[in-house]
Each structure stands twice: as C-alpha cells, then as structure tokens.
BALOBA-1460 file (C-alpha; in Angstrom, 3 decimals):
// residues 220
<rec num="1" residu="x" x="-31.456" y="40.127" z="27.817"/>
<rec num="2" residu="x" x="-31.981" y="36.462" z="27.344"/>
<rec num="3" residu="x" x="-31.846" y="35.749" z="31.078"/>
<rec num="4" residu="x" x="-30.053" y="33.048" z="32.266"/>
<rec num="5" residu="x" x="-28.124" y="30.451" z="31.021"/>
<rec num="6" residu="x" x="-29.657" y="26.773" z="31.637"/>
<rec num="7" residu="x" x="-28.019" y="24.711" z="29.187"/>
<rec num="8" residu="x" x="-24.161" y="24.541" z="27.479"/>
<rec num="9" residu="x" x="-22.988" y="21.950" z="25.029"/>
<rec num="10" residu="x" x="-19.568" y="22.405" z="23.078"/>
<rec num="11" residu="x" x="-18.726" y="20.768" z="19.115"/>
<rec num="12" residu="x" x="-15.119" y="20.955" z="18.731"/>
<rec num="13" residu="x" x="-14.942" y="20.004" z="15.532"/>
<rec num="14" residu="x" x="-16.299" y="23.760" z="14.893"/>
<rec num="15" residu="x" x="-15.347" y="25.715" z="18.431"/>
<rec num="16" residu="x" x="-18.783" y="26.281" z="18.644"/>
<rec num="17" residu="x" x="-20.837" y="26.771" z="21.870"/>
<rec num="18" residu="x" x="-24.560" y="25.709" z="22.148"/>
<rec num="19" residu="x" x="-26.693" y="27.990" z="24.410"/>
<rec num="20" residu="x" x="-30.151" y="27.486" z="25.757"/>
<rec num="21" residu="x" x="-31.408" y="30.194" z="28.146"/>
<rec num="22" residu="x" x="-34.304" y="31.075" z="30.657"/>
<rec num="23" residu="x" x="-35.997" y="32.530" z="28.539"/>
<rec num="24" residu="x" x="-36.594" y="30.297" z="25.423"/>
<rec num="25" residu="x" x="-33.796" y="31.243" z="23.657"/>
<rec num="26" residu="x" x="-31.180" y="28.624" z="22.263"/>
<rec num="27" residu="x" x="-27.637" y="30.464" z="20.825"/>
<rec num="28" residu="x" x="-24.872" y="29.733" z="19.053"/>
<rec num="29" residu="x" x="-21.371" y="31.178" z="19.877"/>
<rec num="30" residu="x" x="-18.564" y="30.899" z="17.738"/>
<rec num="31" residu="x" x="-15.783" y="30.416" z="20.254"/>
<rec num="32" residu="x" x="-12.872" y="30.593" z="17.042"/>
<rec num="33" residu="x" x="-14.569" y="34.029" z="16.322"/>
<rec num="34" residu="x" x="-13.944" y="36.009" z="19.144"/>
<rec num="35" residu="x" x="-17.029" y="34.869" z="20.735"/>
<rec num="36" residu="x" x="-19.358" y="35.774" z="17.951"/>
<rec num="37" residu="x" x="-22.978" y="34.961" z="19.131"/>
<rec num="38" residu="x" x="-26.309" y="34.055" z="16.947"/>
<rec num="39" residu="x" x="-29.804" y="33.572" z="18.118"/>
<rec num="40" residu="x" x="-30.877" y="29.805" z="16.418"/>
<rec num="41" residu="x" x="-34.435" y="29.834" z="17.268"/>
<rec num="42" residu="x" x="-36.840" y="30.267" z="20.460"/>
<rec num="43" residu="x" x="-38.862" y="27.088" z="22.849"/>
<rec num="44" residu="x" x="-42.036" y="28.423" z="24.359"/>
<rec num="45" residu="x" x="-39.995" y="28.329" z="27.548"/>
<rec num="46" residu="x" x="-37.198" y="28.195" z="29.482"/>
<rec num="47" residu="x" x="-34.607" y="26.130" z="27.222"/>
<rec num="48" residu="x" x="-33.260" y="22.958" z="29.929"/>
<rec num="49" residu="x" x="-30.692" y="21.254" z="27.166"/>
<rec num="50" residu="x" x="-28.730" y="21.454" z="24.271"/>
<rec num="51" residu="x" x="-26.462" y="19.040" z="22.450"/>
<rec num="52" residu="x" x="-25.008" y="18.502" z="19.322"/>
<rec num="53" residu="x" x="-25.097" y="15.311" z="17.179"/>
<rec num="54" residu="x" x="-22.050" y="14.274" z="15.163"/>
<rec num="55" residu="x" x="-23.137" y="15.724" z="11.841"/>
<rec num="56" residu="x" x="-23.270" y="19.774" z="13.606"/>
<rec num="57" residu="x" x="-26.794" y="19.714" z="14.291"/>
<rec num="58" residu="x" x="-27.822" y="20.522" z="17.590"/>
<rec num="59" residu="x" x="-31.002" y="18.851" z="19.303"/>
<rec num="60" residu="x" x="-32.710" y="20.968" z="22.533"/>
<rec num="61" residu="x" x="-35.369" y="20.549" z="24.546"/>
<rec num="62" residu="x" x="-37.450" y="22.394" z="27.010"/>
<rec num="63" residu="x" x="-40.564" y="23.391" z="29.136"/>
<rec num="64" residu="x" x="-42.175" y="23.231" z="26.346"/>
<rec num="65" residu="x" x="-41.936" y="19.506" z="25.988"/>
<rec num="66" residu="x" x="-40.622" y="19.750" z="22.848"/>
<rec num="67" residu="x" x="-37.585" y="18.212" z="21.094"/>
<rec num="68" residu="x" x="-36.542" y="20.276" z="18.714"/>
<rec num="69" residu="x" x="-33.426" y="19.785" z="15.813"/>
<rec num="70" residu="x" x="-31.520" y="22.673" z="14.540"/>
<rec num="71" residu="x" x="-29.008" y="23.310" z="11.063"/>
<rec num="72" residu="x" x="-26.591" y="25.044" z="13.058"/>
<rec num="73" residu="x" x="-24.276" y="25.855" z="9.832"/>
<rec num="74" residu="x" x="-27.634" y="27.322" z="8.111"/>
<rec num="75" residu="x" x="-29.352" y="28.032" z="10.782"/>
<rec num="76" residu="x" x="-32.680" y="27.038" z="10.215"/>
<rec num="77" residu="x" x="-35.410" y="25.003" z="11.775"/>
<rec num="78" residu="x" x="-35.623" y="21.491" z="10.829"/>
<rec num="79" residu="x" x="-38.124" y="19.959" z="12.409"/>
<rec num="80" residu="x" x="-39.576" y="18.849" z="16.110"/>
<rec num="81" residu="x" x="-41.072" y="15.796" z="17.700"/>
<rec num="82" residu="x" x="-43.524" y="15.421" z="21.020"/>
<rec num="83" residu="x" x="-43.075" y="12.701" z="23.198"/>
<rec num="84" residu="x" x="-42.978" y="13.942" z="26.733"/>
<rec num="85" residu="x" x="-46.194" y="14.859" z="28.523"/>
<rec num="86" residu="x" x="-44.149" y="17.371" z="30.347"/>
<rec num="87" residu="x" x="-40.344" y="19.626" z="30.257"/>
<rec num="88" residu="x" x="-37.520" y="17.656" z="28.809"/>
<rec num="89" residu="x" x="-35.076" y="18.537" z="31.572"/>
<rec num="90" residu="x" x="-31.531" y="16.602" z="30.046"/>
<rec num="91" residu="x" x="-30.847" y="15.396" z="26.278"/>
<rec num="92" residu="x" x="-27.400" y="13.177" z="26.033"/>
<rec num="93" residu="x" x="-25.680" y="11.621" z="22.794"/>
<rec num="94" residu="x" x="-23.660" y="9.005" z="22.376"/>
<rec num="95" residu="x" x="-22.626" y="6.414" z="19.671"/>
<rec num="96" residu="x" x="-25.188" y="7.487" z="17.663"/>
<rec num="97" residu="x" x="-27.996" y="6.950" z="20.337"/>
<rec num="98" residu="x" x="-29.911" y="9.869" z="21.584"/>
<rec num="99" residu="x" x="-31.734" y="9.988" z="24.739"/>
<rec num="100" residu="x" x="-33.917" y="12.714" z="26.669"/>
<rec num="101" residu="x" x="-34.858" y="12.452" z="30.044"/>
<rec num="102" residu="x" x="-38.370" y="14.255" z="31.323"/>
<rec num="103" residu="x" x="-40.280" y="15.620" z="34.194"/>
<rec num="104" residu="x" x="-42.702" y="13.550" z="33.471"/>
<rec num="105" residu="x" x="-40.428" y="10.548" z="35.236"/>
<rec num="106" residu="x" x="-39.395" y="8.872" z="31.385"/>
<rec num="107" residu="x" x="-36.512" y="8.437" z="28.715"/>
<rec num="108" residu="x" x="-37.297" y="8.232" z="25.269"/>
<rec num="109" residu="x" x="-34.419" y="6.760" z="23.465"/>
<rec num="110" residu="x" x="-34.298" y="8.044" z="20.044"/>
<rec num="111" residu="x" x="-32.955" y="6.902" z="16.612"/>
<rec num="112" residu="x" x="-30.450" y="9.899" z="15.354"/>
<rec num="113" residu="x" x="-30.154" y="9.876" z="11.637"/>
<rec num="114" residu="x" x="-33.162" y="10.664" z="10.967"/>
<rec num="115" residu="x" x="-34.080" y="11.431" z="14.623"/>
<rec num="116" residu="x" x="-37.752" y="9.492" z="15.336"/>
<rec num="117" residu="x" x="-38.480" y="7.665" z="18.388"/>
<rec num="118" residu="x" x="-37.452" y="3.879" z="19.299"/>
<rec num="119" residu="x" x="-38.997" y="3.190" z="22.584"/>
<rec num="120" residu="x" x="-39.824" y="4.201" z="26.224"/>
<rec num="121" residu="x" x="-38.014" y="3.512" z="29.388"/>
<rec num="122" residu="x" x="-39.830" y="3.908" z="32.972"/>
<rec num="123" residu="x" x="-37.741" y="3.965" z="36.102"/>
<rec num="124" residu="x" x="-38.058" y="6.840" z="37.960"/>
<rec num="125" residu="x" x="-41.265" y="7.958" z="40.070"/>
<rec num="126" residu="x" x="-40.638" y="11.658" z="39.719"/>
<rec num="127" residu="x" x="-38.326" y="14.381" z="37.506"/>
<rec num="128" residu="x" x="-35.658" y="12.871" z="36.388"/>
<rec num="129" residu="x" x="-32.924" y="15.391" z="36.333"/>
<rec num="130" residu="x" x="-30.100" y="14.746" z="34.319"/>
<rec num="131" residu="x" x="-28.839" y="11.855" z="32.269"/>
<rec num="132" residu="x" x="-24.872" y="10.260" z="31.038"/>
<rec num="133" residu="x" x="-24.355" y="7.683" z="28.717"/>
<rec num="134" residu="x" x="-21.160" y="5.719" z="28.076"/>
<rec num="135" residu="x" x="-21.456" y="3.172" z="24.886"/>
<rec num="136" residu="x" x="-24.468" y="1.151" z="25.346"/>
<rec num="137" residu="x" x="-25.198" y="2.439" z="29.009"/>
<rec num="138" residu="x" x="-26.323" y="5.203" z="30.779"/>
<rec num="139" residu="x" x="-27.364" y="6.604" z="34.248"/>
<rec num="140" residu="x" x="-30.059" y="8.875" z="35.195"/>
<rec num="141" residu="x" x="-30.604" y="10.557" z="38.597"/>
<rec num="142" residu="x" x="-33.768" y="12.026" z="39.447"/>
<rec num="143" residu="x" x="-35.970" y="13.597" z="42.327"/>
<rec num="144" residu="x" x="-37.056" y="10.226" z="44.111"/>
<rec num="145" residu="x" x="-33.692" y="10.188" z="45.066"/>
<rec num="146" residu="x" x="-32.251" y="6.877" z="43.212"/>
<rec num="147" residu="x" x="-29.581" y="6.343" z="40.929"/>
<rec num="148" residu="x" x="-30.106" y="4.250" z="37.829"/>
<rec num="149" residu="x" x="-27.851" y="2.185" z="36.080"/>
<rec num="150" residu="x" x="-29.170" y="1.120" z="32.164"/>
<rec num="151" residu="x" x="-28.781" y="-1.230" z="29.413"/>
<rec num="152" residu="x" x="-29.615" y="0.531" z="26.488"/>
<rec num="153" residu="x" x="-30.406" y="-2.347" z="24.402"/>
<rec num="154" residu="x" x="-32.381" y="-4.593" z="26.920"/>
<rec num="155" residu="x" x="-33.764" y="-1.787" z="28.868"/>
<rec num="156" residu="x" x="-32.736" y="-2.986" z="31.625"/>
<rec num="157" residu="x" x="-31.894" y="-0.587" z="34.748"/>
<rec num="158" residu="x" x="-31.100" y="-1.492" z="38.280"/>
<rec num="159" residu="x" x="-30.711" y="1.439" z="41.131"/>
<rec num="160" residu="x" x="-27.352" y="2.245" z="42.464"/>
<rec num="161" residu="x" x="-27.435" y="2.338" z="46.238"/>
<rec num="162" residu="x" x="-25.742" y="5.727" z="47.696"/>
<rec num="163" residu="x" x="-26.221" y="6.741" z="50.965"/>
<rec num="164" residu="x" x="-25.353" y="10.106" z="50.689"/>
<rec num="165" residu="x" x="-27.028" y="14.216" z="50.429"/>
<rec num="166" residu="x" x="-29.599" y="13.942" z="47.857"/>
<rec num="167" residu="x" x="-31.560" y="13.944" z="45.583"/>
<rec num="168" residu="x" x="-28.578" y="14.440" z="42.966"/>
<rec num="169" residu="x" x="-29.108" y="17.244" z="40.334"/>
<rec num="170" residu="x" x="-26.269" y="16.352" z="37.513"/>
<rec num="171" residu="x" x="-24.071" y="13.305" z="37.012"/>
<rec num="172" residu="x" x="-21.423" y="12.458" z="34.377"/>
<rec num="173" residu="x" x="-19.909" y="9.767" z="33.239"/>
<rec num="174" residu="x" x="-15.510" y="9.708" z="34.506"/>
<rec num="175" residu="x" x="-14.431" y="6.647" z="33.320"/>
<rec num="176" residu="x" x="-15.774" y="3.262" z="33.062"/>
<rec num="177" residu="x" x="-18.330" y="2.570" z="35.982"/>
<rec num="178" residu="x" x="-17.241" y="5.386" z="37.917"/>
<rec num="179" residu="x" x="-19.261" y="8.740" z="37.514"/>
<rec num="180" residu="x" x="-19.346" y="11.866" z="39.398"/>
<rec num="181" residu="x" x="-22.314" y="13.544" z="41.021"/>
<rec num="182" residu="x" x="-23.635" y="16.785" z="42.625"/>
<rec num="183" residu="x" x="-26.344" y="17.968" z="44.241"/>
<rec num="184" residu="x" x="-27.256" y="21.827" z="44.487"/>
<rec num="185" residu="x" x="-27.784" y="21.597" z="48.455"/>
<rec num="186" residu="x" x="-23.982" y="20.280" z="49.199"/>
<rec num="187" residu="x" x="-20.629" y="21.680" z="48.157"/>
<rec num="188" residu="x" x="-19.207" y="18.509" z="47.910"/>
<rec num="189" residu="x" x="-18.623" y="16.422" z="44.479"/>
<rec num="190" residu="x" x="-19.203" y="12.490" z="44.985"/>
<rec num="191" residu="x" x="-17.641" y="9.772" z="43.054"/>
<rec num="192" residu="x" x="-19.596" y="6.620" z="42.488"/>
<rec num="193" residu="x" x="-18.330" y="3.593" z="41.477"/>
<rec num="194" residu="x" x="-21.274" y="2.068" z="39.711"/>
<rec num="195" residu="x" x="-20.116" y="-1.245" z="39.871"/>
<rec num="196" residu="x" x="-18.501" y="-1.542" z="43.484"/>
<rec num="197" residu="x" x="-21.015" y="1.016" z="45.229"/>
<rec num="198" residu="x" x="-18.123" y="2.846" z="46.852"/>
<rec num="199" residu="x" x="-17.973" y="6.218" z="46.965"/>
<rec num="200" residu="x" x="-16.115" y="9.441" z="47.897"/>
<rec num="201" residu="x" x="-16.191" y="12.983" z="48.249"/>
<rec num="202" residu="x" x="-14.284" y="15.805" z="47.026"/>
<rec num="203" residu="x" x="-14.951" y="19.399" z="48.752"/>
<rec num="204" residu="x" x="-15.535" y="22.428" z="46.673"/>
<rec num="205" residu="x" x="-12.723" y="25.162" z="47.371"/>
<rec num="206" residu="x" x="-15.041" y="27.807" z="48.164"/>
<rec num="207" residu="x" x="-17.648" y="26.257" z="49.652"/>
<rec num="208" residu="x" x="-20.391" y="26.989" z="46.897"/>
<rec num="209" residu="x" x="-23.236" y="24.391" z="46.802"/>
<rec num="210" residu="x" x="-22.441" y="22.940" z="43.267"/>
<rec num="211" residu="x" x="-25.665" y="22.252" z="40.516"/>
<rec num="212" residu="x" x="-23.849" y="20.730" z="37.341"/>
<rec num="213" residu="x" x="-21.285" y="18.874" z="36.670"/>
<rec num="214" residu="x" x="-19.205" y="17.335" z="33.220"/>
<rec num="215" residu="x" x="-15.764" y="15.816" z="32.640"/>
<rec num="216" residu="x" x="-13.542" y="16.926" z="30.153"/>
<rec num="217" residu="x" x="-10.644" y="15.064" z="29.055"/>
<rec num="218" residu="x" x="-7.423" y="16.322" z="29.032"/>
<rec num="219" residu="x" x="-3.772" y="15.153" z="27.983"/>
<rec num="220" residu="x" x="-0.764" y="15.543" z="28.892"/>
C-alpha cells in the first residue's frame, strides 16, 4: 500500500494522472488505459505535489525538500534541485513559469526549460499552503492567515483582506481576479474577488469540511 493520496495533477494531452502519496511514492496512471498504474520514482517522504510541464514531464516536491523532474514517457529520473530549507508543500505551472511554495514561508520561482532557479519571493511568516497562478500573477495562502496577491515579474505582492474562517488550506484561480478558497475546518467554499475584496460562500451538500480545491473548465 502506498498510503494516501496527497497530491493529483492531470495532462490531457496524454489522459494521464500524476500521483504523489503519503508515503514517498509519486505514480503515473494511464486514465486511456483502463487505469493502468506505474510507480515513477520515490521522495524520502510524504510526496505534497505533482504537476506536469507542457513538454509531459512532471515536476514534484515533498518533505523532503526536494524538487524533483521526472520523463514520464521513459520513466526515468532526470534530475533534482534544493532550494527550500524545509517541505515543498504546492508546485503550480503556468505560461512557462514554475513556482513552488514551502514550509519554510518562501516561493522560488523557477525557469522551466531547463528548470534552474530565478529568484526568491518572501511574504508569508509561516507555511505557505498552496499556490494559483493566472498569466503573470499568482496567489498564495498560507498559515498566518493572509492572502497574497503577486506580480510575478516585479515581485510585488499585496495581502487580500478576507474576514472570514481561516487560515485557508487550497485556493484556485476561477476566472480573472476571482478565485475560490477552502479551508479544512469549514464546509463552506468562498469566492474572492481579488480585486473588489467581496466575497461569498457556497455550502458543501453534505456538510464535509472541504481541504482542496481546483476548477475545471467545462463547455457547453
């Protein structure tokens, strides 16, 4: 048994399902092959995020502070890179930017192809949990309790005021300046307009305190 599952990130180009579990282990399940499953490779540690880049490699991190970048179609190790002093709890890509977010309170943004660090951004006094990005911002929420809003290329961040049940423990990006948020001690999901500061809630039908959260677009 590989314990439970932490992390979950999806390539559609492939069907393919990104897996990191409790207990180091990061899998890859072929969703267009009847669920076909492959072990990848092991942290030294409980396995806190996956995600895939837009080539089909998949980045994860973990408690073992390591950042670590995968050939899913060979799989094979590639290679991995230290920069947090402690777990990397969230890793996010977008337009070719990738960040990771730590419990040691930073976010090193990274350079994708090849992957080596560009620079270090300080904002939060504790964990930060989880991190979204839309285009050249992004928001991280951590255990101090704030909300911040960044410019990726000035580094720039200013904390979003909501008075509400946390600290937060996911957040995603819905559309524009508006993101979603949950915390694992309410059953509610809260939607922040990042720009306005107004907010509202939206009441899980079972009344299960909810820990993660992501959109997924649909059409119709």
């Amino acid at each position: 048994s590989f314990g439970a599952v932490v992390a979950l990130d999806y390539f559609e180009k492939k069907s393919l399902l990104a897996a990191g579990f409790l207990n180091g282990s990061v899998q890859i399940i072929d969703i267009a092959n009847l669920g076909e499953s492959k072990t990848l490779g092991f942290h030294k540690g409980a396995v806190h995020a996956v995600a895939f880049l837009d080539d089909g490699n998949l980045v994860s991190g973990g408690s073992d502070n390591k950042l670590i970048e995968w050939d899913v179609l060979g799989f094979s190790f590639l290679q991995e890179h230290m920069k947090h002093s402690s777990d990397i709890m969230d890793i996010v890509f977008s337009d070719g930017v990738l960040l990771s977010a730590g419990g040691d309170g930073e976010i090193i943004v990274w350079d994708s192809d090849p992957i080596r660090f560009s620079k270090s951004l300080r904002g939060h006094d504790e964990v930060i949990w989880s991190v979204a990005a839309l285009l050249d911002y992004f928001v991280s929420i951590g255990r101090d309790g704030s909300i911040r809003w960044w410019d990726i290329d000035s580094s720039d961040s200013r904390e979003i005021e909501v008075h509400d049940s946390l600290p937060a423990s996911d957040i995603t990006f819905v559309w524009n300046d508006l993101v979603a948020i949950v915390t694992e001690y309410s059953d509610a999901l809260q939607l922040v307009n990042l720009t306005t500061g107004e907010h509202a809630k939206i009441k899980s039908i079972d009344e299960t305190a909810l820990s993660m959260v992501e959109f997924v677009p649909t059409t119709s």
